[in-house]
C-alpha positions as CSV (number, residue, x, y, z in Angstrom):
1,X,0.0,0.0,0.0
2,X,1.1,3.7,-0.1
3,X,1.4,6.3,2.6
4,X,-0.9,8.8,3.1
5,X,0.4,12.2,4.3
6,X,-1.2,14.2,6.8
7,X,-1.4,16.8,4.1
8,X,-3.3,14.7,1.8
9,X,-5.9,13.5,4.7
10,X,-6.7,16.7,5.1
11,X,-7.5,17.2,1.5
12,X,-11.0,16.2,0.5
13,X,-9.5,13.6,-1.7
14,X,-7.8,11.7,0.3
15,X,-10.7,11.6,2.8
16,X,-12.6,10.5,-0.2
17,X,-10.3,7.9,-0.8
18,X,-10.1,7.0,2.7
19,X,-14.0,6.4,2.9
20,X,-13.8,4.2,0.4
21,X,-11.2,2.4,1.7
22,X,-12.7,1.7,4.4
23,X,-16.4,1.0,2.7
24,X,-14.6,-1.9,0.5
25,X,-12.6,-3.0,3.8
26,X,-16.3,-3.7,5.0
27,X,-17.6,-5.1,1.7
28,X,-14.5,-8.1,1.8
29,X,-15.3,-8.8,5.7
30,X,-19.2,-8.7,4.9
31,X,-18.5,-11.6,1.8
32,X,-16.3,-13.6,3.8
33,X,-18.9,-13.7,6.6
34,X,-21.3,-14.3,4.5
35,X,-19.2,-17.2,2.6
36,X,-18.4,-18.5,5.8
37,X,-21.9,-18.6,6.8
38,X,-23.5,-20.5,3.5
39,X,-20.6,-22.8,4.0
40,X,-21.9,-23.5,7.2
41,X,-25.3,-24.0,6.1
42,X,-24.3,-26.1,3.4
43,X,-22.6,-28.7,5.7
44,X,-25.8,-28.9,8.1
45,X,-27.9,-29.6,5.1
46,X,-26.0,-32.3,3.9
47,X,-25.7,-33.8,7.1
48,X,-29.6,-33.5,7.1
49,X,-29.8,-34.9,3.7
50,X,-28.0,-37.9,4.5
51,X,-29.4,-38.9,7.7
52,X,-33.1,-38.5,5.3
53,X,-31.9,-40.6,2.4
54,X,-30.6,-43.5,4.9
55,X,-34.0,-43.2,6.7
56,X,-35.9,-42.5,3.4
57,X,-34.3,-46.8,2.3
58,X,-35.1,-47.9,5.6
59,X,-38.6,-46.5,4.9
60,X,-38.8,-48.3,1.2
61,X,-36.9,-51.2,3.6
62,X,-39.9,-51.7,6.2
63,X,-42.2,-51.0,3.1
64,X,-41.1,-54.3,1.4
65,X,-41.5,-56.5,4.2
66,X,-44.2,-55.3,4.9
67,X,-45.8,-55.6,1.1
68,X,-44.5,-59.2,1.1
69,X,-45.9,-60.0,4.6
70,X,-49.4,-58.5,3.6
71,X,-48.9,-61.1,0.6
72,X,-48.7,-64.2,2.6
73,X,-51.2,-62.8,5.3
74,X,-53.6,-62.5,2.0
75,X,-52.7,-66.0,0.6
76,X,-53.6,-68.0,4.4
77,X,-56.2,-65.7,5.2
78,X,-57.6,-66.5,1.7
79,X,-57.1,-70.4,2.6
80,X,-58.8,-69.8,5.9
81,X,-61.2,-67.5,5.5
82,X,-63.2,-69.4,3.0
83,X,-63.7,-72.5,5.1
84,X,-64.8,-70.2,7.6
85,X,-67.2,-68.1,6.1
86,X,-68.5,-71.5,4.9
87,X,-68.9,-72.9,8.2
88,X,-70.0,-69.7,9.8
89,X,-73.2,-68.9,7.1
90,X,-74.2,-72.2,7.3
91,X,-74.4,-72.5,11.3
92,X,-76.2,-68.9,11.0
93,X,-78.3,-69.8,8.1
94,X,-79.2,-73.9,9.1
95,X,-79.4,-74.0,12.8
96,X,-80.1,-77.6,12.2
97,X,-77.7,-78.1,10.1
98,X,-77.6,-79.0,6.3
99,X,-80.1,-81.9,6.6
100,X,-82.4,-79.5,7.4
101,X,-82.3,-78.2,4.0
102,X,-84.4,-78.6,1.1
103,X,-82.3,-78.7,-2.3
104,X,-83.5,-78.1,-5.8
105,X,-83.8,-80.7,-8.6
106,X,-82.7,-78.5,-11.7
107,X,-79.8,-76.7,-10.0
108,X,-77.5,-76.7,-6.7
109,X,-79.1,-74.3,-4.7
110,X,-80.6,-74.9,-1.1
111,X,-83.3,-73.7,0.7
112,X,-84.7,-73.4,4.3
113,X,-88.0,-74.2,3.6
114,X,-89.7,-76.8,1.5
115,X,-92.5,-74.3,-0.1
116,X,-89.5,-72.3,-2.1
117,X,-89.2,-75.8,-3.8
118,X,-92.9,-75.5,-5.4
119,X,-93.6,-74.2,-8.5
């Protein structure tokens, strides 16, 4: 840098010049800080980013099992379940049972009551 006489800080010039020094001084702090700052910022949302994606496949993880459990649950409920809706509508339908039943000639149907039966 140069020297600045006490003459020329006196001058308007120099005190001109010396403003301005001092306003670009601030302007190269100010960008550093704020450099500084998004760098900062940066970092913590990478962090943030990671920890989401690693919980984001855990997530898709549990989500699999899950889709393939729900698979099986459907394929032995499915066994299961039509037996016993079998069973269970024809205790509540034939308290006596299905010899208490009437079936038709022409198809496969059954019914309660004999007078269904008659033409």
């Amino acid at each position: 840098f140069s020297e600045i006489t006490l003459a020329e800080i006196e001058s308007n010039e120099a005190l001109t010049l010396l403003k301005a020094f001092h306003l670009y001084q601030f302007t190269v702090e100010y960008l550093q800080f704020t450099q500084e700052h998004q760098d900062r910022a940066l970092l913590a949302m990478r962090k943030e980013n990671d920890k989401l994606l690693l919980e984001n496949a855990n997530l898709r993880e549990r989500l699999k099992e899950k889709g393939i459990q729900i698979k099986h649950l459907k394929k032995e409920g499915g066994m299961h379940r039509d037996s016993s809706l079998q069973s269970l509508s024809t205790k509540s339908l034939f308290p006596g049972g299905l010899k208490s039943t009437f079936s038709c000639l022409f198809c496969s149907k059954c019914f309660i009551k004999e007078h269904f039966l008659q033409e």
